[in-house]
C-alpha positions in Angstrom: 8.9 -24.7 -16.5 12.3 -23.9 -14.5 12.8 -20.1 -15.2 16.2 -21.1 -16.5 15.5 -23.6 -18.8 12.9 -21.0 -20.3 15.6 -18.5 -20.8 19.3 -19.7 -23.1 21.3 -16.6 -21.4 20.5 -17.0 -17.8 20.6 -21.4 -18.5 25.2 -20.3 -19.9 25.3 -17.6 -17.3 24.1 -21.0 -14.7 26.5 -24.0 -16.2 29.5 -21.5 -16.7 29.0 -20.7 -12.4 28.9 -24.6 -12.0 32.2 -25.1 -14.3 33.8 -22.7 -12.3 32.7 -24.8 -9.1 33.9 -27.9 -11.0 37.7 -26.8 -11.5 37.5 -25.7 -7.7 36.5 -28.6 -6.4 39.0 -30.3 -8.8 41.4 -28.2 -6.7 40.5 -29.6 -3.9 40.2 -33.1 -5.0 44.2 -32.8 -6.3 44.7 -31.6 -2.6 43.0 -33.8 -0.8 44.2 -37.0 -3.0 47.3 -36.1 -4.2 45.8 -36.3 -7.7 47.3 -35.2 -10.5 45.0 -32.3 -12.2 44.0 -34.4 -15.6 42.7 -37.4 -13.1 41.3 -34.5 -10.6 39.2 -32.5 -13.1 37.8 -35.7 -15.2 36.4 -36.7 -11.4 35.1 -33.4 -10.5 34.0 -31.8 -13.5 31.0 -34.0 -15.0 29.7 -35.0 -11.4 29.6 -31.1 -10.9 27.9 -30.7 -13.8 25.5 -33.4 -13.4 25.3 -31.7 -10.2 24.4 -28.7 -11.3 21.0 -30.3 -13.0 20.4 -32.2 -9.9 20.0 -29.0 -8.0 17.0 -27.5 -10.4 14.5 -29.8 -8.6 14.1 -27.7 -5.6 12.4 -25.4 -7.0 9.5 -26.9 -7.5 9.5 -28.0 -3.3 9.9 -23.9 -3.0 6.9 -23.2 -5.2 5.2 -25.8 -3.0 6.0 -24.8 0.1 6.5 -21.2 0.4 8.4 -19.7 3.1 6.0 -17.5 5.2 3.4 -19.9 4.7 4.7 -23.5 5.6 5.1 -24.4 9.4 9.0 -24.6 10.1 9.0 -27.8 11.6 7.8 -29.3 8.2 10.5 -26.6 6.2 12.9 -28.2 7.9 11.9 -31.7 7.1 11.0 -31.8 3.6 14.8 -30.0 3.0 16.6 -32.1 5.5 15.0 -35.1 3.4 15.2 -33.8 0.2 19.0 -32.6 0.6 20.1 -36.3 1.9 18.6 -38.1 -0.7 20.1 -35.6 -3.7 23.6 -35.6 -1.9 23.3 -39.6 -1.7 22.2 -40.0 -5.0 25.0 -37.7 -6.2 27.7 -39.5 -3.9 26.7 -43.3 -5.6 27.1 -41.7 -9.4 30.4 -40.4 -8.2 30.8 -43.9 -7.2 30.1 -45.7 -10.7 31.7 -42.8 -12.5 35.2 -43.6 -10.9 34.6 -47.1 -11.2 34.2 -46.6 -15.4 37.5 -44.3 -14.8 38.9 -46.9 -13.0 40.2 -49.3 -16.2 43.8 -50.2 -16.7 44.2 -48.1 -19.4 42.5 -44.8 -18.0 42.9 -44.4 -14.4 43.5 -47.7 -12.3 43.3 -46.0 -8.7 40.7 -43.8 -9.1 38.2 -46.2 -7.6 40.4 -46.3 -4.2 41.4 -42.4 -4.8 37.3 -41.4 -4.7 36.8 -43.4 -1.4 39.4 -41.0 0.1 37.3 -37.8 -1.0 33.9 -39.3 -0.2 33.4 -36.9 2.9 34.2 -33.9 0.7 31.9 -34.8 -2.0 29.4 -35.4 0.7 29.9 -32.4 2.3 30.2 -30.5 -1.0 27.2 -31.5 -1.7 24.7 -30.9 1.1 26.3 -27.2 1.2 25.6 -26.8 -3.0 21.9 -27.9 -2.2 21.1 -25.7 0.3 22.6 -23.1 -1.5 20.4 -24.1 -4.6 17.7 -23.7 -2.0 18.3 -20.4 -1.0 18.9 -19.7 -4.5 15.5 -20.5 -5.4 13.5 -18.8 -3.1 15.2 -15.6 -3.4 14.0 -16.1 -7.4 10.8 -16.7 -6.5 10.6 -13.4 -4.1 12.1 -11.4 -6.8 9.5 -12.4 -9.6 6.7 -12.0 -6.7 8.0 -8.4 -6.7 8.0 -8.0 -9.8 4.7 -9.5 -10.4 3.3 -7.2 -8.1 5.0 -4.2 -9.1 3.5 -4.7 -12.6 -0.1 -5.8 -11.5 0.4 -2.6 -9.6 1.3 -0.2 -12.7 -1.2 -2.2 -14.4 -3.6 -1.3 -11.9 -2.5 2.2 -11.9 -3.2 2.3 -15.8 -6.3 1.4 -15.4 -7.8 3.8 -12.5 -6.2 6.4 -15.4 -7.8 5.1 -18.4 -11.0 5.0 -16.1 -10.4 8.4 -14.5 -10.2 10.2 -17.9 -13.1 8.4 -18.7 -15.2 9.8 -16.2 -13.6 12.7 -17.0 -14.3 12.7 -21.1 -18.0 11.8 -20.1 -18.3 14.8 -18.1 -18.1 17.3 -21.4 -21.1 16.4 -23.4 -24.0 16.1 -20.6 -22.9 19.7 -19.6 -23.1 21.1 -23.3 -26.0 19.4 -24.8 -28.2 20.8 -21.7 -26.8 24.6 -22.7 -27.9 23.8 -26.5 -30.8 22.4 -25.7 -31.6 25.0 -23.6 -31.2 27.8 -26.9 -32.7 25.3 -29.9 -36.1 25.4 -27.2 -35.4 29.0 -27.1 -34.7 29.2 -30.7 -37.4 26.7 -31.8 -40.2 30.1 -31.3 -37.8 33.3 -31.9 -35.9 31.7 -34.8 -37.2 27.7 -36.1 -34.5 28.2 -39.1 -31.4 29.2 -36.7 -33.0 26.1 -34.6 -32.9 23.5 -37.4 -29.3 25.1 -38.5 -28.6 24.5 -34.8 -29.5 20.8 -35.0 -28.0 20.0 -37.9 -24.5 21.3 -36.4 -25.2 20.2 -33.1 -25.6 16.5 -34.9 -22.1 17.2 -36.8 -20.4 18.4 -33.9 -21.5 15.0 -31.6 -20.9 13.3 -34.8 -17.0 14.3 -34.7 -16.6 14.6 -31.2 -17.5 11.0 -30.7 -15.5 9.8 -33.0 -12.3 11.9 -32.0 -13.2 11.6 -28.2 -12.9 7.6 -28.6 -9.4 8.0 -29.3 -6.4 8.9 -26.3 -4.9 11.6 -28.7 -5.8 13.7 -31.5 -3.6 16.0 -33.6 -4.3 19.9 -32.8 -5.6 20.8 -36.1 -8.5 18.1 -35.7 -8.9 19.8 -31.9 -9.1 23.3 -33.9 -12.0 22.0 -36.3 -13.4 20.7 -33.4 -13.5 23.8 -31.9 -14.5 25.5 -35.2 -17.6 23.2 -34.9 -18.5 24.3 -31.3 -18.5 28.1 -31.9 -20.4 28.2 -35.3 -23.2 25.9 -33.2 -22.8 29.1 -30.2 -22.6 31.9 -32.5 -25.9 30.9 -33.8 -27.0 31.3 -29.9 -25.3 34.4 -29.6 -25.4 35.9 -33.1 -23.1 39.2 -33.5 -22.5 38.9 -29.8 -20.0 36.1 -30.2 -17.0 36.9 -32.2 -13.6 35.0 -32.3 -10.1 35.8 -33.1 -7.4 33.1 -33.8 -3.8 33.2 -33.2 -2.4 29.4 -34.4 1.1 28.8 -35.4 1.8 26.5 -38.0 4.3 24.4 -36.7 1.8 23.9 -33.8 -1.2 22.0 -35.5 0.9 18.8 -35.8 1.2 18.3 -31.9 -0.7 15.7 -30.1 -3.3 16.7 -27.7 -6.2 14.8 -25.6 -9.7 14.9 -28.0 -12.3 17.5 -26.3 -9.4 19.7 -24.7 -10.4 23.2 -25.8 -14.3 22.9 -25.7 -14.3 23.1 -22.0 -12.6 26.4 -22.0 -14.3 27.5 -25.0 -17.5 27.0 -22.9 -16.4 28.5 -20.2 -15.5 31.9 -22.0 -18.5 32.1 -23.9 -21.1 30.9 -19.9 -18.8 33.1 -17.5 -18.0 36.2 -20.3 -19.8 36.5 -23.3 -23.5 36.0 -21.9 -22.8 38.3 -19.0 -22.1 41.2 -21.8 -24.8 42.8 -23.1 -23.0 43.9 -26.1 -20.9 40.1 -26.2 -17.3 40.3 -27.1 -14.4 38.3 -29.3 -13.0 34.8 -27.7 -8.9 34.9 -28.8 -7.9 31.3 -29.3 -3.6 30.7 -29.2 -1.2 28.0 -29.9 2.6 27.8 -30.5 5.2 25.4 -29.8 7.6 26.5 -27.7 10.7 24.1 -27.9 9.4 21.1 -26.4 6.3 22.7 -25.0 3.0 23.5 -26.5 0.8 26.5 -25.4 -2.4 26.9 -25.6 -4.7 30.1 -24.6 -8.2 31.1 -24.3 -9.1 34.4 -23.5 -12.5 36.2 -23.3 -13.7 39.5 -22.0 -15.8 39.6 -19.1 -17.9 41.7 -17.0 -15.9 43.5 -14.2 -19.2 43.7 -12.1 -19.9 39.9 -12.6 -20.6 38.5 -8.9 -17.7 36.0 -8.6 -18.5 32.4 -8.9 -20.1 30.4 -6.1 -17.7 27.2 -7.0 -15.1 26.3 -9.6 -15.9 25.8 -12.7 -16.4 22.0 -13.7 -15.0 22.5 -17.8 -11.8 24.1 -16.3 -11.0 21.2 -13.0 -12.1 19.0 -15.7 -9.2 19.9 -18.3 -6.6 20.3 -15.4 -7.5 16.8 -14.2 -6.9 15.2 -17.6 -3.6 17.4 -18.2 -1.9 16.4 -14.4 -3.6 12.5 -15.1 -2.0 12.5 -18.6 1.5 14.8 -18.4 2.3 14.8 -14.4 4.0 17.7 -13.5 5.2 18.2 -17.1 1.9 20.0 -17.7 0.7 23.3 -16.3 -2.3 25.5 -16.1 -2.4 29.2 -15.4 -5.4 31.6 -14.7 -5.0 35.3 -15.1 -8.3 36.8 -13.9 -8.2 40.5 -14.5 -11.0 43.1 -14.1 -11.8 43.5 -18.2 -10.5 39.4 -19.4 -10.3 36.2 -18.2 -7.2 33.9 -20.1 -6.5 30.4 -19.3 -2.8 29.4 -20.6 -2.2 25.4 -20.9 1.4 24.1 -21.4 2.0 20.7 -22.4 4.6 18.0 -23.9 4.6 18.6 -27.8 4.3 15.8 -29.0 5.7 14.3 -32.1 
């Protein structure tokens, strides 16, 4: 369908332009003729307007042959045809609409009047269909803009969606082979803290797959989470693994991506606690700042460690998903000093 018979505002917006072109060529009928305006404007304005129908055609002949694509030898023909024969058939309704005007008791002379304007109707008439032509194909460029400035964003939505994926499917290989790992361990030392370690690990997957199928989970449901994943490593570490919260109130409503904190969680307890011999507390924070919400996880660590060979993956994995998600609303900050590590996230808070 014509985009402007698909659309009542952009059709008025259309026949209101063509009335307009009407009562000017009206004007220059009177001028021309020596009409007076009544006899003028009954010519003009309903062969303009029947006009202004005649001239939606051409865009079909732009949809079929497109400008960068069609030879311009052929362009020129199909137009040069295609603008004679509307201009001609326009020129001969003229012709029996003056005729029916042309009764004793309407407008006698009109007949003889509309030979004498026959050039400009002619003329006035190639020049509207070209214009309609142009018309047309700057439409069409515009919606191929458009078109591909959404398949673009659409596009760009998708690498996302796929991105945080990836990303989300990084979290669970790397913790299941750690908690393997300790219910082996456990399975000789301790086969009741290894089937309590099951039984929670089979919870905590349990929730986490539910919660990590969805694009945003409140910040309480993120805390239980995390509540889940340190009773399953305290069982590990026993006494050696304490933790201390710090959570505002007004911050457990806020929206944050499922699996956000169990990255860095696991990162405190792998780079800090195990390197202690007599462990230490993991302090977990959030507050909302105005619009912001913080986040911190801090854990003490051992000022002899050797320093890492290569960033950890749970920490590029959470900044990923925060710059992928919030752009440069989000921030991450890393104070390393020689007793504690903290890692400080700052995000949207959202609702």
């Amino acid at each position: 369908m014509h985009p402007l018979l698909a659309h009542k505002n952009r059709l008025g917006l259309y026949l209101i332009a063509w009335v307009l072109m009407g009562v000017l060529l009206a004007a220059l009928v009177k001028f021309m003729a020596n009409l007076p305006w009544l006899e003028a404007l009954v010519l003009a304005l309903p062969l303009t307007m029947i006009y202004s129908f005649m001239c939606l055609p051409p865009w079909y002949l732009c949809r079929e042959f497109p400008l960068t694509q069609t030879p311009p030898v052929k362009l020129a023909l199909v137009y040069v045809v295609a603008a004679i024969l509307s201009s001609a058939s326009w020129l001969a309704l003229g012709k029996g609409w003056s005729l029916l005007l042309a009764r004793p008791d309407f407008f006698p002379s009109l007949a003889v009047q509309y030979e004498q304007v026959l050039p400009l109707f002619a003329g006035v008439g190639l020049m509207l269909f070209w214009l309609s032509v142009v018309g047309h194909y700057l439409v069409i460029a515009f919606e191929t803009v458009r078109l591909n400035e959404k398949q673009a964003l659409e596009l760009q939505i998708l690498a996302h969606e796929a991105e945080l994926k990836a990303l989300r499917a990084q979290i669970h290989p790397h913790f299941l082979f750690n908690s393997l790992n300790s219910i082996s361990a456990l399975t000789t030392i301790d086969p009741a803290a290894a089937r309590l370690m099951c039984l929670r690990l089979a919870d905590f997957l349990r929730q986490s797959l539910n919660l990590g199928a969805q694009d945003k989970i409140s910040l309480a449901q993120e805390l239980a989470l995390a509540q889940d994943f340190l009773a399953i490593e305290q069982i590990r570490f026993g006494q050696r693994l304490q933790v201390a919260q710090n959570i505002a109130e007004e911050s457990t409503a806020c929206e944050v991506p499922p699996l956000l904190l169990q990255p860095l969680l696991e990162n405190a307890i792998n780079h800090g606690i195990a390197h202690l011999l007599e462990g230490g507390t993991i302090t977990l924070e959030a507050l909302r700042n105005g619009s912001y919400l913080k986040l911190a996880v801090q854990n003490p660590c051992d000022p002899e460690r050797p320093s890492p060979r290569r960033a950890g993956i749970g920490l590029a994995n959470v900044k990923k998903r925060l710059f992928t998600l919030f752009g440069a609303d989000a921030r991450v900050d890393i104070i390393d000093n020689t007793h504690d590590f903290r890692v400080e996230l700052s995000l949207p808070a959202r609702p």
